[in-house]
C-alpha positions in Angstrom: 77.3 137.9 65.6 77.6 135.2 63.2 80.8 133.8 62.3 81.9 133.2 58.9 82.5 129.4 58.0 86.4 129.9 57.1 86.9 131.7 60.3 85.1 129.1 62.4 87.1 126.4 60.7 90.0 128.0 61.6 89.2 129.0 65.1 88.5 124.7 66.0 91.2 123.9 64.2 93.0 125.6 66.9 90.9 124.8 69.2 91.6 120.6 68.8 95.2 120.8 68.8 95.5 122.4 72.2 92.3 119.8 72.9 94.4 117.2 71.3 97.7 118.1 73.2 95.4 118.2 77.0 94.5 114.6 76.2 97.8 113.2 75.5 100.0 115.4 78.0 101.7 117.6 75.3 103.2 120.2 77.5 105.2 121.5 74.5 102.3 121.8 72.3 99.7 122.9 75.3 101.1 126.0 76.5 101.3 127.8 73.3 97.7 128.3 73.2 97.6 130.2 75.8 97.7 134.2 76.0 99.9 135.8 78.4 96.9 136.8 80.3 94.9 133.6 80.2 92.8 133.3 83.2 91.5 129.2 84.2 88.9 127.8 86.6 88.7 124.0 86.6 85.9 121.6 87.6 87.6 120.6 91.0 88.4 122.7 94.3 91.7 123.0 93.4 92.1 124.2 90.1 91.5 127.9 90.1 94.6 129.2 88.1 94.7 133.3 87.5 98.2 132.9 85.3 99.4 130.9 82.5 102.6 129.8 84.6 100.5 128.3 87.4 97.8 126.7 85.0 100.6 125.4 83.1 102.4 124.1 85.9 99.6 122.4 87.4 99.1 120.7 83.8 102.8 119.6 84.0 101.9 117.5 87.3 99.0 116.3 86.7 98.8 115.6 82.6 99.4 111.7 83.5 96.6 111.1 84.6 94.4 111.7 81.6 97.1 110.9 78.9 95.7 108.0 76.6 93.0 107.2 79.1 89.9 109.6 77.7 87.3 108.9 75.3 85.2 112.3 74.6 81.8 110.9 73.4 79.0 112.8 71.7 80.3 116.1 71.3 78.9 119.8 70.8 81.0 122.9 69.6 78.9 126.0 69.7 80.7 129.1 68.3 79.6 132.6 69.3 81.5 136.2 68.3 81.0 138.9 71.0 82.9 142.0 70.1 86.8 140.8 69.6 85.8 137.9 71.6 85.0 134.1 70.4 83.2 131.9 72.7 83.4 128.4 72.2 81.2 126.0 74.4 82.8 122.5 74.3 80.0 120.0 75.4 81.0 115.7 75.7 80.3 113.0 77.6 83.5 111.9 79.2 85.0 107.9 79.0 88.0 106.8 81.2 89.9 103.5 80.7 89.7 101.7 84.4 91.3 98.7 84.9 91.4 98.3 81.3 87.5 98.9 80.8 86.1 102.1 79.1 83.8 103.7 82.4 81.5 106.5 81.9 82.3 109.4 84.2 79.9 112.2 83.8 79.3 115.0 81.1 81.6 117.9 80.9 81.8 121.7 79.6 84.6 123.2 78.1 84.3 127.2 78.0 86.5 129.3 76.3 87.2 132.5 75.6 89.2 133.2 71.7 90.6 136.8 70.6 92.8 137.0 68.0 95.9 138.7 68.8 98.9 139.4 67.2 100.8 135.8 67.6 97.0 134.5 66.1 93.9 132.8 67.9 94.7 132.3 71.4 92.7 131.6 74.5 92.1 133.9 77.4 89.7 132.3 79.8 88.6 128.8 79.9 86.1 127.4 82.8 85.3 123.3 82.7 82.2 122.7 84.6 80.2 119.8 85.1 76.6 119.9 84.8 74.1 120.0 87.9 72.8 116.1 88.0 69.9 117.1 90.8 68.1 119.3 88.2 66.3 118.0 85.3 65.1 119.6 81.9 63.8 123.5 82.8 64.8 123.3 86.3 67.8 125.8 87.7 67.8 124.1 91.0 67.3 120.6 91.6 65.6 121.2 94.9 63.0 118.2 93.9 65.5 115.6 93.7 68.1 116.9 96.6 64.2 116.3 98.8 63.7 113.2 96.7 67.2 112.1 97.6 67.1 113.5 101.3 63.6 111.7 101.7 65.2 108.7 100.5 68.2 108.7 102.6 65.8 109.2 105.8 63.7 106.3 104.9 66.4 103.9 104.6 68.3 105.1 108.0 64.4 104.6 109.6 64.6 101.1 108.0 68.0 100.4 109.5 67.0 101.7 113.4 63.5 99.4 112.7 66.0 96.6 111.6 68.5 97.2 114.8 65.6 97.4 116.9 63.8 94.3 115.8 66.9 92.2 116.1 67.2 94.1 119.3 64.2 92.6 120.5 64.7 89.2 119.4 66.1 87.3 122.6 67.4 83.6 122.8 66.5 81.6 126.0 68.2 78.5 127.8 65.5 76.7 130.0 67.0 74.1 133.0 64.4 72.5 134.8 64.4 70.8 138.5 61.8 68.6 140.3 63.2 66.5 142.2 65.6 67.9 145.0 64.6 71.8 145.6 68.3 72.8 144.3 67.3 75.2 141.7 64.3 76.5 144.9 67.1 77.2 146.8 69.1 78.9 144.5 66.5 81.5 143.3 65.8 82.1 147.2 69.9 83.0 147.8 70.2 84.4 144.1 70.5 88.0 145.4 73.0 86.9 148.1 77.1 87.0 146.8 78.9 83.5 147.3 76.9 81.2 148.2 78.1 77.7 148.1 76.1 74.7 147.8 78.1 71.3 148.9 76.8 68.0 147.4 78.1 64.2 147.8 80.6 64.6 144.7 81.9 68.0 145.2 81.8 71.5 146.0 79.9 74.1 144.0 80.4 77.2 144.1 78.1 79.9 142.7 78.5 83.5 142.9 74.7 84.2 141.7 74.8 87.8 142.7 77.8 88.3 140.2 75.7 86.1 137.4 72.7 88.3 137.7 74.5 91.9 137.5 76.7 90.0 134.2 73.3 88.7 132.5 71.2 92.0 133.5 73.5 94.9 133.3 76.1 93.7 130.3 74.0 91.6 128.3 70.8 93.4 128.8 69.4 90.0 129.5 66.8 88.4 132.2 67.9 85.6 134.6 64.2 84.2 135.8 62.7 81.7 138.3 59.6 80.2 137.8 58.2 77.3 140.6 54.9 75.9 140.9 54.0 74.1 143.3 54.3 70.1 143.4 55.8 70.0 139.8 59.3 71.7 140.3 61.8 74.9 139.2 62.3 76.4 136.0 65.5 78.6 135.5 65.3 80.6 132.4 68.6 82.8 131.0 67.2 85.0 128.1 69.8 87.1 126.1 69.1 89.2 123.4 70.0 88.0 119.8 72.4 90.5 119.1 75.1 89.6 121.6 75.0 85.6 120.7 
């Protein structure tokens, strides 16, 4: 049914001064509006109110945080009579001073229901939603970009195993080579034996090569390697992987 112009006037009018009062954390002003029956259902999980005291209450607590700190941007008033009943769809984009800087934070609808009783217009039911961002223009469900997303998210956990793995495989090696006096030949033959000591002019060195080789193989996932040829000398080669350097 089609509202007449004076009547629609006067239903915003009252419609922006309990708007006006929710912005600036007019209690006073806020709960008035309300009939003794209102019903509310907020945008968050916790704001599902089946009485005026409780929605009011909840108001009370939490009006700071939106006093002087909203911008609405861009907004849409449709009016529609059904019966007794006015319906008013309240459609904005909503701006939020943070840290002193006007932030964008998503678009919002404001539905509510408008008879007019005996104390004048007052509302009954109000429900503030948030639109679904995953569906686009015609869509109900946004099922293409939840899979667009979820593809998305699997590619770039593939790329982050494939980038743990690569620097996985990456090792670093320290090379020591002997060939002059067989020590590191003697060494790679007793390497598997546990405290072994070698005595030279100078001192005494002791080597526990069995302990080295379990510490370089088993807790750095490394290799501990002996390479000899014949009339040239020994190689020892330590190779960890990149990732525990």
């Amino acid at each position: 049914m089609q509202l007449k112009t004076n009547i629609k006037k006067d239903i915003l009018n009252h419609y922006k001064k309990w708007l006006d009062a929710y912005l600036n954390a007019d209690v006073e002003t806020y709960n008035p509006y309300f009939d003794e029956v209102f019903h509310f259902i907020g945008s968050t999980d916790n704001e599902e109110f089946l009485s005026r005291e409780h929605t009011t209450q909840f108001f009370k607590e939490t009006a700071d945080q939106l006093a002087g700190k909203c911008d609405l941007r861009n907004e849409t008033y449709t009016l529609e009579q059904f019966g007794k009943q006015i319906f008013i769809t309240h459609i904005f984009d909503a701006w939020f001073l943070n840290n002193g800087d006007s932030t964008y934070y998503g678009k919002f609808r404001f539905s509510s229901i408008m008879p007019q009783t005996a104390d004048g217009w007052r509302i009954i039911y109000q429900h503030f939603s948030t639109p679904d961002s995953k569906s686009d223009l015609g869509d109900t469900i946004g099922f293409e970009k939840s899979n667009d997303r979820r593809t998305n998210m699997d590619q770039k956990f593939a790329q982050i195993k494939s980038f743990i793995k690569e620097k996985q495989s990456h090792t670093i090696s320290l090379s020591v080579f002997e060939n002059g006096h067989n020590i590191l030949k003697k060494l790679s033959q007793k390497m598997y034996q546990p405290f072994v000591k070698f005595k030279s002019t100078a001192k005494v060195i002791a080597l526990d090569l069995s302990m080295s080789y379990d510490i370089i193989r088993k807790t750095y996932q490394g290799e501990l390697i002996f390479q000899r040829k014949l009339g040239e000398g020994t190689r020892l080669i330590i190779k960890l992987p990149q990732h525990f350097i």
